[in-house]
N, C-alpha and C positions, 0 to 999 in steps of 0.2 A: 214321251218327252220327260216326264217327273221321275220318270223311272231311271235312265239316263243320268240324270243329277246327283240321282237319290247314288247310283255306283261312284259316280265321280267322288262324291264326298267322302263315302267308305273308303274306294283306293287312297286319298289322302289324309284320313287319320290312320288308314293301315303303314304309311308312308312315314308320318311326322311320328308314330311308336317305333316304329324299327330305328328308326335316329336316334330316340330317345335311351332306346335300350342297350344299341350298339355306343352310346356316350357312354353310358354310366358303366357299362361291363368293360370300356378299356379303361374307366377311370379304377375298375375294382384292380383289374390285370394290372394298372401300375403300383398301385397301393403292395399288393403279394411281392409284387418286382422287388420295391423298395426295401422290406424286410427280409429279404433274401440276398438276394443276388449282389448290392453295391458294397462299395469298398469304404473304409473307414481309417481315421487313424493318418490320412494322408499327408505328407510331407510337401514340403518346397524350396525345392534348390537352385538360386540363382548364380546365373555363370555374368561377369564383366568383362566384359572388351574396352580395351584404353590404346584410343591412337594415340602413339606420340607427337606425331605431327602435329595433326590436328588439336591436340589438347581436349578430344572429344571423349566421352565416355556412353557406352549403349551394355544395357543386360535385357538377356534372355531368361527363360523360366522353363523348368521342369517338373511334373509332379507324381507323385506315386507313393508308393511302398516298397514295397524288394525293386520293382521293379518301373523304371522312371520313365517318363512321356514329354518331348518339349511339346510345350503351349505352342500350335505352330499359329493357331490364327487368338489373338490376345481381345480382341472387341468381340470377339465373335465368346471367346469364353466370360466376358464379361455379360452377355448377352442372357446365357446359358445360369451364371449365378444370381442374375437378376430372377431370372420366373424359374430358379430352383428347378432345370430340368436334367436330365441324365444322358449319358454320355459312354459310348464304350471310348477305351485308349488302347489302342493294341486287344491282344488276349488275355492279358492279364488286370485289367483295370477297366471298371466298368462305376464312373463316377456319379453321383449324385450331386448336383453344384448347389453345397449349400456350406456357410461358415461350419457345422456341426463335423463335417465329412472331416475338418483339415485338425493336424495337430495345436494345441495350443499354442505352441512357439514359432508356429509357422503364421498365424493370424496375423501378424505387423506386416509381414514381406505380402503378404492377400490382399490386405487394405491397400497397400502401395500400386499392388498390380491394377487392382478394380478403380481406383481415382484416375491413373494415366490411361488406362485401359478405355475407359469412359469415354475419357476426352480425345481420345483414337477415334471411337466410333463413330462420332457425332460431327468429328471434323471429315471422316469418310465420305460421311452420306450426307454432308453440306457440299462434299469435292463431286459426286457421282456425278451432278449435271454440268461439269466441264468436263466433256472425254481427255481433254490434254494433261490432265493431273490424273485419271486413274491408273493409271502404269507405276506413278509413284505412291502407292500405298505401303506400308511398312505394318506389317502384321504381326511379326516373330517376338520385335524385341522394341526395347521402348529405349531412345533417346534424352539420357541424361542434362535436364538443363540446371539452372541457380539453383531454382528451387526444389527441382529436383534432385539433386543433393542431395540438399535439407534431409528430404524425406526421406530419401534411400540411407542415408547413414540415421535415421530416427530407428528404421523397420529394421536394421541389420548391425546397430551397436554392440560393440563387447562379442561379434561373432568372425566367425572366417568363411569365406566363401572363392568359390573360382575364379581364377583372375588369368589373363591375357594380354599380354601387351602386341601389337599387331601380329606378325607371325611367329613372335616367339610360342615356347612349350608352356603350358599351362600349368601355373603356381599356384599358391592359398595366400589370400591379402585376409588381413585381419583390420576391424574398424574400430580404434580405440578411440574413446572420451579423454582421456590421460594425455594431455602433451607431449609431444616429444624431449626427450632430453637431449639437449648437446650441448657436448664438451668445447670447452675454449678452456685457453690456459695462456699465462704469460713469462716468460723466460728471461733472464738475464742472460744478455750474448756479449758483456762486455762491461767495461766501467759506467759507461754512459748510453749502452743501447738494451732495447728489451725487444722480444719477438712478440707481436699477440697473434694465436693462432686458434680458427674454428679446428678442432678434431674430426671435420668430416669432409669428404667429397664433396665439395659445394656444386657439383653437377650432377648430383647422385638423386635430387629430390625433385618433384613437382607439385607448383602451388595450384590448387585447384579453388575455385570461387562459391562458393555457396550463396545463396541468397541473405541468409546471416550470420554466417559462418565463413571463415577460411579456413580452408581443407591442408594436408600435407601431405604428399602420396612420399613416400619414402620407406626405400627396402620394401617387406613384406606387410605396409601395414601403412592405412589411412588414418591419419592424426588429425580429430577434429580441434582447431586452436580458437584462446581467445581472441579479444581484440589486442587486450595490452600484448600479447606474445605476438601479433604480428606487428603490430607498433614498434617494439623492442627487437627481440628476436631475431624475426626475420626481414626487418629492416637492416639490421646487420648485416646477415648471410646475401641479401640482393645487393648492398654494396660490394662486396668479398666476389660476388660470384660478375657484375659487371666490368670488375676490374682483371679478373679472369686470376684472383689469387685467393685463398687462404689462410695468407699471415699478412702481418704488415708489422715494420720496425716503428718503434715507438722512443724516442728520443728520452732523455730525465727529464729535459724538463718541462714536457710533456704526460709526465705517467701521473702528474697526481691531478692532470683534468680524466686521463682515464677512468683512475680511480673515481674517482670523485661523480661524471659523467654518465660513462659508458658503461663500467661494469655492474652498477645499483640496477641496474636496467634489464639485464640481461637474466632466463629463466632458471639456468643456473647458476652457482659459484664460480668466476675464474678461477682456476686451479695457477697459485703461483710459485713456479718452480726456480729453486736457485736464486732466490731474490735473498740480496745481503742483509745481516739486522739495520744495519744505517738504512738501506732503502727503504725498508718497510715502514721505519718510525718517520723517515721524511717526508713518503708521497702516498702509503696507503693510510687513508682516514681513518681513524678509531670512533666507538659508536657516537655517533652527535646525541647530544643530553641538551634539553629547553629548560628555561627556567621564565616564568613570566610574573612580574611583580604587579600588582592591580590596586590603584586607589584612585579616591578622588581629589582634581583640583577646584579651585574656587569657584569655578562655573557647575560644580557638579556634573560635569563631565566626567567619563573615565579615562586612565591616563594609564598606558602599559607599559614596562620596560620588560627589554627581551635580552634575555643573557645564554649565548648559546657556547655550549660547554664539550671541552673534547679531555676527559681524564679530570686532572687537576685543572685543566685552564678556558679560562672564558672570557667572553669579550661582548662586548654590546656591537653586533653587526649596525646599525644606525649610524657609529663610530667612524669613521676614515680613518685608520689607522691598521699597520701593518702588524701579520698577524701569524705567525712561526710555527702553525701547526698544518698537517694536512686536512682538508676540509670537506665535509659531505656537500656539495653546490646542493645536489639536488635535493637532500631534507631539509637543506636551509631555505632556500627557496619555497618547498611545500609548504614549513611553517607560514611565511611570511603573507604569503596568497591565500592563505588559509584565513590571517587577521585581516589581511584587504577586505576578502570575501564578507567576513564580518562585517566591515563597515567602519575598522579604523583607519587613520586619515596619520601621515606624516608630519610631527613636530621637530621638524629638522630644527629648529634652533636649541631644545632639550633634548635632541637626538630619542624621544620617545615616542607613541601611535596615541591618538586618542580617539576618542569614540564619544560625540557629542549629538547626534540627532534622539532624543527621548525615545522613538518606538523601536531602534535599533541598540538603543540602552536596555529597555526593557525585553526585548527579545535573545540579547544575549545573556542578561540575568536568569530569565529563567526559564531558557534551552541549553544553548551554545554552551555557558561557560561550565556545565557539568564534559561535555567533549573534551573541551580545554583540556580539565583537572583526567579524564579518563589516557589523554594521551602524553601532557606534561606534566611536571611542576611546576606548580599554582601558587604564587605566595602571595597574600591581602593583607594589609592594614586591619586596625581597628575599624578604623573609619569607613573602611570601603564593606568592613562585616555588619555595622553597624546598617547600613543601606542597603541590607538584600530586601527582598520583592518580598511583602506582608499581604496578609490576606484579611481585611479590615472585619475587626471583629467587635462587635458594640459591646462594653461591660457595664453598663448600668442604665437605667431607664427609670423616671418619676412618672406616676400617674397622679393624680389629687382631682375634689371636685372644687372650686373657689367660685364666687358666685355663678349658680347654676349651671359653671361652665367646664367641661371634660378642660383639664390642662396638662400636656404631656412635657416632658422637664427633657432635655436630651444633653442639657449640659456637661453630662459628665460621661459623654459615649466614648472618651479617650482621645480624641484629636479637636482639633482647630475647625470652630464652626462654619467657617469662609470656606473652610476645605469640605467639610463634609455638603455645603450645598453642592460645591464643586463635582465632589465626587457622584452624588445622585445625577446630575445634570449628565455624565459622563457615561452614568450606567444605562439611563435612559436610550442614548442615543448607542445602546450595544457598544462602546469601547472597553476595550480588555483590563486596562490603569489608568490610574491617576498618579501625578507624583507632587508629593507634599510640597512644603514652603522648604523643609531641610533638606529636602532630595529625596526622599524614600521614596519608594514606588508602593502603590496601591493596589492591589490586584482584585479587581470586579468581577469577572467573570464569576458565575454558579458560587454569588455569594448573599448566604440566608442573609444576614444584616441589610444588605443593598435591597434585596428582593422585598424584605419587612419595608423599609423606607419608602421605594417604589409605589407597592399597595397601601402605605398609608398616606403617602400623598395626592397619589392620583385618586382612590376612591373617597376620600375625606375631602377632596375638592383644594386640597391646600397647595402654594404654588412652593416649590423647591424654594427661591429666597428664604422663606419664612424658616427656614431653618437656623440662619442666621443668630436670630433672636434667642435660642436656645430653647425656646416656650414655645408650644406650640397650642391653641385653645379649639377646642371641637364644641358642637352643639352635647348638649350631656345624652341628649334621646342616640346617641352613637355610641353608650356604653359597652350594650351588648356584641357588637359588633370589632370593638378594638379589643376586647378581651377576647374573643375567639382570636384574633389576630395573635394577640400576646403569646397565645397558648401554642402559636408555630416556633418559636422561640428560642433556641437551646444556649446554655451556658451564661445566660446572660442573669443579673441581678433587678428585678425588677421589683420595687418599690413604692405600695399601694399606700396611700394616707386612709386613716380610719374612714371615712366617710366614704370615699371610693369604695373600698372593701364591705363598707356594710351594705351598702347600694347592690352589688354583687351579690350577699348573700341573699339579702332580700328579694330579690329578684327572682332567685334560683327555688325559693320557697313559699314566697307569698300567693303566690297564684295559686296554690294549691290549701293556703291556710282558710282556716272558718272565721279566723279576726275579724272580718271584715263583712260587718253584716249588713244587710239588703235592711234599705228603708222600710219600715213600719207603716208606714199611710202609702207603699205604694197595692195599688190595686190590681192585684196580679200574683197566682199560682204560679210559680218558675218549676221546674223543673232541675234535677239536680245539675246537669252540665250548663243550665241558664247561670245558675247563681256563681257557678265557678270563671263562665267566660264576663260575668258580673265583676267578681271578686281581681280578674286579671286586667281589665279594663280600670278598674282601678285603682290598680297599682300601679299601670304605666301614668295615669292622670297622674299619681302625686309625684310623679319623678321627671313631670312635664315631658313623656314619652309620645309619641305620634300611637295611633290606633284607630284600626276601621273595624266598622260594626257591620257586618256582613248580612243580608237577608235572611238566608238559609239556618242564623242563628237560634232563631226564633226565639229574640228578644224583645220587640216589638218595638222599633226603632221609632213608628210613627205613634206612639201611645205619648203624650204630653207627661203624662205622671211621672213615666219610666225617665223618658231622655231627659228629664231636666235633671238629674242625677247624672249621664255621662257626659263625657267629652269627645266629640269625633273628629280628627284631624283629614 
């Protein structure tokens, strides 16, 4: 019976090695494979089928080197590049599915396959447990949607590849970035009549949808467009092509809202042909010129006037008043929406815009009106130069000691004392300005003088009011501590009275001087850093400084002889 077992067991580790051995030797067999025998270097070329009818688009894929293979099962090769296995294709293509195998320029069109690819699979083998959808599997080729677009013109920009319109013979469609260009042009056909005509087949082209993009399939070659061009553009061409025409006559006295309108809009130039010099000076617009004058009125408000300019002549649009030139509507307009946008407001009885809310004062000061000056001319007053947006900077500071009291002098920080608690109060609470009693604007933000004020108030325990007074009084044992402060400082003139100053020096050296010598009747061996944390102890006593006497000093704090000589706070 043991004996029996004892076989049993030997047949099954004779069993579980031969598994073992026959793994590893067809893992070696694939490894040799690999280095041998696969192909390299591999291409990808995809073929496009476009119904007309349907407005549908589907590509296929092929791969190889000399000689090409279609992908006939596409989840199934996605399957295959996932665990990097091999693959014979015909006789002449014996693949390894790995990124490494494909060319480099074929990588984008790979990526595109293996994403759709993916979501074949998985939609496959979600569909297997209803028999009534497996018949509809689609393996070959993948169906073009929004988004796929997107992607298919990301993977195959700036190239050309095979193209198909149903049973037509098969062409080369090219995928440009570039917009298309078309011609329009406008004609004199008469004293009083003009033709405007698109230069092309307006049944020649197809809009296709992207997800964020619209597309243009026209002639041999897909035109990815912006928005403004389908806005413009080919909002045109669907009018032209609804109406089932290509021109339209355009009356006089009509052409100068063309001009003016419809042609600014459009991605190219109209080309205008045979137009008379009388016509062109009466209805086509010369370049529009701004002119914006900026000051303040007595509210400190600002107050614009807009003078918009064609050559020699200008006029203030605000105006009602009839106006002999031909007219840009739509860069008059943009200006105008532009100061809306701003935040100025209609003085139709001055026929000027003003702009009175402070943060929208202060936000065009100093953003907006550099755009202004970047896209028109900008003309200001004295007055309105006078009030641009300052960044408060303290120029002078008092220190003095007056009965045993730190007193800081701020009288002469350069503004109005009312304003400056103002402006602390202001900075406190994170707002960006303040604006003066004259109008000027204050600007707080990442400013060292406010941040100085800040910390000397809040840590010196002093309330903003107090600023008022122009004096401000500290306890004197806060010496040390405001003159580090000081010492953050820059450009500023600060102003030490003799006794301050010498308090400082003293400080900075006393504690380490021998001046100051150790009672005579005390009863006690010090040690030398005794007599010096001695000597420092009192120096703060004569300058009525706070000081703790620490244990570890080994001063002998409980010795009656010793303490009655210091002072501990």
């Amino acid at each position: 019976m043991l004996e029996n077992q004892e076989k049993i067991r030997e047949r099954e580790n004779h069993r579980v090695f031969k598994q073992l051995l026959s793994s590893f030797m067809q893992e070696e067999y694939e490894k040799k494979e690999d280095n041998i025998e696969h192909a390299q270097n591999i291409n990808i070329i995809p073929k496009i089928y476009y119904d007309d009818f349907k407005k549908k688009m589907k590509v296929e894929f092929k791969i190889g080197d000399k000689q090409f293979y279609k992908i006939k099962n596409l989840p199934d090769f996605y399957t295959k590049m996932l665990h990097q296995e091999s693959h014979q294709y015909g006789t002449k293509l014996n693949l390894i599915h790995k990124r490494e195998s494909f060319l480099e320029e074929s990588l984008p069109i790979l990526e595109f396959i293996l994403k759709y690819a993916e979501i074949m699979k998985y939609s496959n083998e979600e569909a297997e447990s209803y028999n009534y959808y497996k018949k509809a599997y689609i393996l070959d080729n993948i169906f073009i949607s929004n988004m796929g677009l997107d992607d298919l013109f990301e993977a195959l920009q700036e190239q050309s590849v095979s193209f198909q319109r149903n049973n037509n013979a098969e062409t080369i469609i090219y995928f440009s970035s570039v917009e298309p260009e078309i011609p329009f042009s406008i004609t004199q056909i008469s004293n009083d009549k003009f033709s405007f005509e698109a230069n092309i087949d307006i049944f020649s082209y197809e809009i296709l949808e992207g997800k964020d993009y619209i597309y243009m399939l026209f002639k041999d070659t897909i035109y990815r467009c912006s928005k403004e061009f389908e806005n413009n553009t080919l909002k045109l061409l669907d009018i032209l092509r609804k109406n089932y025409t290509n021109q339209i006559t355009i009356d006089e006295t009509e052409l100068t809202s063309f001009f003016a309108v419809i042609a600014p809009n459009l991605s190219n130039e109209v080309e205008r042909e045979n137009l008379s010099p009388e016509i062109e000076k009466r209805c086509v617009p010369k370049p529009l010129g701004v002119k914006i004058y900026l000051d303040y009125d007595t509210n400190n408000y600002i107050i614009a006037e807009i003078r918009f300019c064609y050559e020699n002549f200008e006029f203030n649009p605000l105006i009602n008043e009839k106006v002999s030139v031909a007219r840009n509507i739509i860069g008059e307009n943009e200006v105008l929406h532009q100061l809306i946008k701003t935040g100025f407001m209609l003085d139709k009885a001055n026929a000027k815009l003003i702009l009175a809310k402070e943060d929208t004062i202060y936000q065009f000061l100093s953003e907006e009106v550099e755009q202004y000056m970047k896209k028109y001319e900008v003309l200001v007053t004295d007055a309105f130069r006078k009030k641009e947006i300052h960044s408060f900077q303290m120029k002078n500071i008092g220190i003095r000691i007056e009965n045993n009291l730190l007193e800081i002098d701020l009288s002469q920080v350069g503004i109005d004392l009312t304003d400056l608690a103002q402006m602390l109060q202001k900075y406190q609470l994170k707002k960006k300005f303040h604006r003066l009693k004259d109008g000027t604007y204050m600007k707080l933000e990442n400013n060292e003088t406010m941040q100085f004020l800040e910390e000397l108030t809040t840590n010196m325990e002093i309330d903003a009011k107090d600023l008022t007074s122009g004096v401000m009084k500290l306890p004197v044992y806060r010496t040390l501590y405001l003159e580090k402060m000081l010492e953050s400082l820059q450009n500023v003139t600060i102003q030490k009275d003799s006794s301050y100053q010498k308090m400082i020096e003293k400080l900075e050296t006393e504690g380490k001087s021998d001046e100051i010598q150790i009672p005579e009747d005390l009863q006690a061996d010090l040690r030398n850093y005794q007599k010096v944390g001695y000597q420092w102890l009192k120096t703060l006593d004569e300058y009525h400084f706070g000081g703790i006497l620490a244990d570890d000093m080994g001063l002998r704090k409980n010795d009656t002889s010793f303490s009655s000589y210091i002072i501990l706070y």
